[in-house]
C-alpha positions as CSV (number, residue, x, y, z in Angstrom):
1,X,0.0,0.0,0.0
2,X,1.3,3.2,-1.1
3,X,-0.3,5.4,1.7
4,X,1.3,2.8,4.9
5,X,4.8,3.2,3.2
6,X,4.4,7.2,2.8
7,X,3.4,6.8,6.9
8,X,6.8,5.0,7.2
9,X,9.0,7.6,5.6
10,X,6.9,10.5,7.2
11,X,7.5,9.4,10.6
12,X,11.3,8.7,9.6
13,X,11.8,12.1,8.4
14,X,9.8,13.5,11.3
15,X,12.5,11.8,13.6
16,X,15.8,12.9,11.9
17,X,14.6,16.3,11.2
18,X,13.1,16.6,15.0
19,X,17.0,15.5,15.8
20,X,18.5,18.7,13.2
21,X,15.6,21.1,14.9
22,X,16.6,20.0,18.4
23,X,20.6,20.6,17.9
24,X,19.6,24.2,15.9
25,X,18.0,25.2,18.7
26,X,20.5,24.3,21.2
27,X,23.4,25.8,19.3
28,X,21.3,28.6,18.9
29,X,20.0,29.5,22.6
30,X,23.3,28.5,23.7
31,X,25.2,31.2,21.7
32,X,22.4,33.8,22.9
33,X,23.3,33.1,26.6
34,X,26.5,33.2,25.5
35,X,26.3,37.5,24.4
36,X,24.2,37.6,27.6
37,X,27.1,36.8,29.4
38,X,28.9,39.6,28.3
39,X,32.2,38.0,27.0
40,X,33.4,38.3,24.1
41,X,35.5,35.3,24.5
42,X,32.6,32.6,25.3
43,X,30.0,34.3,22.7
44,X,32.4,34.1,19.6
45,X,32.9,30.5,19.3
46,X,29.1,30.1,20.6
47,X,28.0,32.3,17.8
48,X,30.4,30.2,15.2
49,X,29.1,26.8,16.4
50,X,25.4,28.0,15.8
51,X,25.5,29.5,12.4
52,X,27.6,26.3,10.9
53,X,24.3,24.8,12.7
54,X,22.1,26.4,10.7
55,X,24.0,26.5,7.8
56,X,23.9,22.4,8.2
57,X,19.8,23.0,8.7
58,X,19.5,24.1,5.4
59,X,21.7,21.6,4.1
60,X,19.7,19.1,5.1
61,X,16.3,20.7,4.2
62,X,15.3,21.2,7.6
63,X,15.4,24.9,7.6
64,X,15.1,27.1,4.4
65,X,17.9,29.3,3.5
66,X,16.3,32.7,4.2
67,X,14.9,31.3,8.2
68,X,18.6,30.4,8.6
69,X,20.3,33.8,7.0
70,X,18.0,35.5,9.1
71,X,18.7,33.8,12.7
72,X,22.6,34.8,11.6
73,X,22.3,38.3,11.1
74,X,20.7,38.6,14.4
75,X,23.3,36.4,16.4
76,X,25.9,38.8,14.3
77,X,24.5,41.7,15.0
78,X,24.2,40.8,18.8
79,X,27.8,39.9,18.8
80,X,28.8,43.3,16.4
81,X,27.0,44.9,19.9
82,X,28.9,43.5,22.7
83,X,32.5,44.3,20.8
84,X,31.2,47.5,19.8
């Protein structure tokens, strides 16, 4: 049956995109505590870590490419903030 194998794959592609979401979202709120902190030295390689997250995001189709450009600027511009 078509429809019970398009169930399969749904709910495997649910899981491993539920697994990209989960690790963008950690890289992310971890590079936001990060500038919150107030050093330089602990948000910069945060900041790093989360945007080649996203950028792997939209690799894998899990984010689109404007969602992820978007979420980059801001951490950039947060980080352009505290050195400034």
């Amino acid at each position: 049956m078509p429809a019970k194998k398009a169930a399969r794959q749904s709910v495997k592609r649910y899981r491993r995109n539920q697994s990209a979401r989960r690790t963008t979202r950690t890289a992310v709120a971890a590079a936001r505590r990060a500038v919150n902190s107030g050093d330089e030295a602990v948000a910069e390689p945060a900041i790093r870590q989360a945007i080649s997250v996203l950028d792997k995001a939209v690799q894998k189709g899990v984010l689109h490419k404007n969602n992820a450009s978007r979420r980059k600027s801001r951490l950039a511009a947060r980080l352009n903030q505290l050195q400034n």
